[in-house]
C-alpha positions in Angstrom: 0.0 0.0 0.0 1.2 3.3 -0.4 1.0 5.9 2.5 2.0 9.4 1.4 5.9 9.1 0.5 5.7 5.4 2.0 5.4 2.6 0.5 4.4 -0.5 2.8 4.3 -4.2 1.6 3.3 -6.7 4.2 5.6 -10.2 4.0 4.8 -13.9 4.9 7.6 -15.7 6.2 5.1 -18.9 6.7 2.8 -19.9 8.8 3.4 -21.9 12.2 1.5 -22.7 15.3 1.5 -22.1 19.0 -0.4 -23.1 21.6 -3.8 -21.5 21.8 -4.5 -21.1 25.6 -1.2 -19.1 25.5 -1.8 -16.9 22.8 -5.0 -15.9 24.5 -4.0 -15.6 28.3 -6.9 -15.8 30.6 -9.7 -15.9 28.0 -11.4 -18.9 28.0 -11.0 -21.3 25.3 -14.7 -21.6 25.0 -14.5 -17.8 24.1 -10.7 -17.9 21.8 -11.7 -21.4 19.5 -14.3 -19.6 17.6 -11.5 -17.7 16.4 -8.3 -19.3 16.0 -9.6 -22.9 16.0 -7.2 -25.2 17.6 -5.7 -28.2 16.6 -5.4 -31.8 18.9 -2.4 -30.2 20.0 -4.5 -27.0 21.2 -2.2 -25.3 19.0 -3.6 -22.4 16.8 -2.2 -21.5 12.8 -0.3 -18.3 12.9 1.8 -16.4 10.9 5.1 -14.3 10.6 4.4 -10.9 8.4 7.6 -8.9 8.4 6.6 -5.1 6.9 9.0 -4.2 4.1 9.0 -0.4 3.9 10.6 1.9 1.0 11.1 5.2 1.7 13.4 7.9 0.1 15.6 5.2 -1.6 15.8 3.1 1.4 14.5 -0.1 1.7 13.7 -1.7 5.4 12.3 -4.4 6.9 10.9 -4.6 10.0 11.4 -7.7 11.8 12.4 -11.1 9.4 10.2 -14.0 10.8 12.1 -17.3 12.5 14.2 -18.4 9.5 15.8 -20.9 8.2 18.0 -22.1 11.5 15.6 -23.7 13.9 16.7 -27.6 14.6 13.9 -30.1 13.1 12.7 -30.5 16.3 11.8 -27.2 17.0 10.3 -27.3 13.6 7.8 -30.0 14.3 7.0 -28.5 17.5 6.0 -25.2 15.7 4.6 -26.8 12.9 6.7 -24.6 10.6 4.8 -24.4 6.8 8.0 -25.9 4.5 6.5 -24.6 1.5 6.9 -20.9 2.8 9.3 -18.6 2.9 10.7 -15.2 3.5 13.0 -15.2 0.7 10.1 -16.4 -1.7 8.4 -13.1 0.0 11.1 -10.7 -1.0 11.4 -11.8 -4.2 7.4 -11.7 -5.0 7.9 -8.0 -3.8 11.1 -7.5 -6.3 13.7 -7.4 -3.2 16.8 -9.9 -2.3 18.2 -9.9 1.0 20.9 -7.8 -0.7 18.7 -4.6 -1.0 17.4 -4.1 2.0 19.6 -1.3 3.9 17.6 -1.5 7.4 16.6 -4.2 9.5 14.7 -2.9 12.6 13.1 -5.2 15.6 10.5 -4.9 17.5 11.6 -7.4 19.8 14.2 -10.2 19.7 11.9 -13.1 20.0 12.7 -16.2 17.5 10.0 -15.3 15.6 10.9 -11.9 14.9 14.6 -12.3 15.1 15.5 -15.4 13.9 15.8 -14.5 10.1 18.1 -11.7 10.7 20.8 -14.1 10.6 21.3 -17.3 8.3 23.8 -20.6 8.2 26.4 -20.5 5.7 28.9 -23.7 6.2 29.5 -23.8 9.7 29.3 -19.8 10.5 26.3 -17.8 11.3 26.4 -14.8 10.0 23.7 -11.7 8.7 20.9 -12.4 7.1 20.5 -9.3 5.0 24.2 -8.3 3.9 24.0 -4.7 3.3 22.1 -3.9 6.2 22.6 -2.1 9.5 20.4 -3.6 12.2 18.7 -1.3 14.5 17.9 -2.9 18.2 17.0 -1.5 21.1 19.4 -1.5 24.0 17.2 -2.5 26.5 15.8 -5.7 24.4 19.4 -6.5 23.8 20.6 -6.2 27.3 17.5 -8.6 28.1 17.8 -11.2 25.2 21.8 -11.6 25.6 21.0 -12.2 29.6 17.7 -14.2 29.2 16.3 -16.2 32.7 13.7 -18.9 33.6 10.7 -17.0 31.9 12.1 -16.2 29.2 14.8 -18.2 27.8 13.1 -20.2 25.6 12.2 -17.4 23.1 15.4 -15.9 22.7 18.5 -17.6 21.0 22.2 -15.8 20.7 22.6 -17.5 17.1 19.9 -14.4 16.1 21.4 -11.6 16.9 24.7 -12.2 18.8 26.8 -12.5 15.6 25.3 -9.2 14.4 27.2 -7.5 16.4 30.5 -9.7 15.9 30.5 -8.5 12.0 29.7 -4.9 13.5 26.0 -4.8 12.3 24.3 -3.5 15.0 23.2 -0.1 15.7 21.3 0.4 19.4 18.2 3.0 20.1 17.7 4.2 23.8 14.1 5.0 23.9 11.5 6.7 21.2 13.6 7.3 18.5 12.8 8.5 14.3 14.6 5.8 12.6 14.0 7.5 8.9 11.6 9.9 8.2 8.0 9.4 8.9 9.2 5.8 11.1 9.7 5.6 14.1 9.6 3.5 17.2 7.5 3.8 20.4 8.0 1.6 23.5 5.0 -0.3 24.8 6.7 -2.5 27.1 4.6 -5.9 28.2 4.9 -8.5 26.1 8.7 -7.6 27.1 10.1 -4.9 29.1 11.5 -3.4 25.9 8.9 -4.5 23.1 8.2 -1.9 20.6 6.4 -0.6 18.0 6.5 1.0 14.8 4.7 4.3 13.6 4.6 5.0 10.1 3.6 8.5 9.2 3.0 10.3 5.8 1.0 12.2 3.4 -1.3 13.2 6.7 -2.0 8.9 7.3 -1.0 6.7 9.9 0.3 3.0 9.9 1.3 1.2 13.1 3.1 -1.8 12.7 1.6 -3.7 16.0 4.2 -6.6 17.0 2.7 -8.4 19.5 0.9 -5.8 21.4 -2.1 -6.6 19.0 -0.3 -9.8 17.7 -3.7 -10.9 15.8 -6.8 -8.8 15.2 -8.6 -11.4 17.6 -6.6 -9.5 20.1 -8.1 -6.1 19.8 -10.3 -6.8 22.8 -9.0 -5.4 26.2 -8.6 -8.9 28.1 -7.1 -10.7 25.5 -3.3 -10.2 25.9 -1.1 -13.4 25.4 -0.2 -15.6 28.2 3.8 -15.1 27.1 3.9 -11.2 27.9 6.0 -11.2 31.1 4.2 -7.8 32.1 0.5 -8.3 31.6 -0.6 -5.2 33.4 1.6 -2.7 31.3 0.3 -4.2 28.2 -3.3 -3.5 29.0 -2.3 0.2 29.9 -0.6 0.7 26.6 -3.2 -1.2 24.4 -6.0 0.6 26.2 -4.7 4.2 25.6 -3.3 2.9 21.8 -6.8 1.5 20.8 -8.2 4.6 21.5 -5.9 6.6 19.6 -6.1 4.4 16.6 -9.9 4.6 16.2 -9.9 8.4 16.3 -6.9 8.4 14.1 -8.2 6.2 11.7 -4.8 4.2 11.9 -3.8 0.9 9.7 -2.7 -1.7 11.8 -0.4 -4.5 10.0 -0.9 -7.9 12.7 2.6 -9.5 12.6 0.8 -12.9 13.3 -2.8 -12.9 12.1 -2.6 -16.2 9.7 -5.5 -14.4 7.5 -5.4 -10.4 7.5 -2.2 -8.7 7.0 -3.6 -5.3 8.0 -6.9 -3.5 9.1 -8.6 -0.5 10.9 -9.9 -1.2 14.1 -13.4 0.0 14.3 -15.9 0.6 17.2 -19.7 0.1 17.1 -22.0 -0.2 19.9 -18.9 0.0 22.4 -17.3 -3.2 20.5 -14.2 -3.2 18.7 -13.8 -4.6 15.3 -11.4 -5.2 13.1 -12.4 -3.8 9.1 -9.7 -5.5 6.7 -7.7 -3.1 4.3 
């Protein structure tokens, strides 16, 4: 879609699946199944929808999926799609990994972070060759020093050897990362999680991460069982839903398996989610 002087093309590195009861937290699964139907593993079909954006001769994309790395295990677990890919994503949108000159994260999560880097021989090294990675320092101080709760989401091979080939690039809070994108912190799903504003031509995009992760998640209570802080989630998605009805804001869901992108609309004091 094109936004003023942006142009935003929503990506599918495949689909996968996790496990229903925690991608909908306290909601009962009475309530969440006649959404995201679950499997006989009670896992749910999701997806991984990095944003490519191209703006003023630079190409970005933000966040790059799981990639190509994860033992078979892990695979089977996650129910990977093997006839999907992010590369076959690029290329539908006329990109290689060569062109892209910004890779920004919302969070370091496997699913976000594990395509920034790729397996050639027995090294690891960046995914996207050209590009400078931007991270926040927070999330990287978090994900390099992972504990109990949160260990199994976060994996060195992602991002560690970004910074070994001198790749990275650290923001310390709300920060323009080109013009008309920046990033906001909305804390929750992780202390550091962030967001991405997209602004142009007098329009608004938000690239949602997993504080809206699906649009089955625009309803107050339902916030994912894996944020570590629950409560700061609801305060930001309360105040954010708000401010994207009045503003009339797209929203791209990084993991909706179905709808890339959407407004979220209010009728008779529901929220709704109208597709783009």
């Amino acid at each position: 879609m094109r936004l003023g002087d942006l142009e935003l093309t929503p990506l599918l590195d495949r689909h996968f699946r996790l496990d229903g009861g925690a991608m909908f937290g306290v909601v009962p699964k009475t309530l969440w199944q006649k959404r995201a139907p679950a499997d006989d593993h009670n896992r749910i079909t999701m997806g991984m929808r990095p944003l490519l954006v191209r703006a003023g001769g630079q190409t970005m994309i933000i966040d790059a999926g799981a990639g190509e790395k994860m033992p078979a295990k892990l695979r089977e677990i996650y129910a990977f799609e093997p006839t999907e890919s992010l590369d076959g994503a690029l290329a539908a949108a006329g990109v290689s990994a060569a062109d892209v000159d910004i890779v920004l994260a919302s969070h370091l999560h496997f699913d976000h972070a594990g395509g920034f880097t790729t397996q050639e021989g027995s090294a690891i090294v960046p995914r996207f060759p050209r590009a400078r990675y931007v991270i926040n320092a927070g999330e990287w101080e978090d994900a390099t020093h992972p504990h109990e709760r949160n260990r199994a989401s976060y994996f060195d091979e992602n991002y560690v050897p970004l910074q070994d080939a001198g790749r990275v690039e650290f923001t310390y809070g709300d920060e323009a990362i080109l013009p008309g994108v920046r990033v906001r912190r909305t804390g929750g799903h992780t202390r550091w999680h962030q967001i991405v504003y997209l602004e142009s031509g007098g329009r608004t995009a938000v690239f949602a991460a997993d504080l809206i992760p699906t649009a089955a998640h625009v309803d107050l209570p339902w916030i994912m069982g894996y944020d570590l802080y629950p409560m700061e989630t609801l305060e930001f998605k309360r105040a954010f839903l708000r401010e994207a009805i009045d503003g009339e804001y797209v929203i791209f869901f990084e993991h909706d398996p179905q709808m890339a992108a959407g407004y979220i609309r209010e009728k008779d004091g529901r929220l709704y989610v109208e597709p783009l």
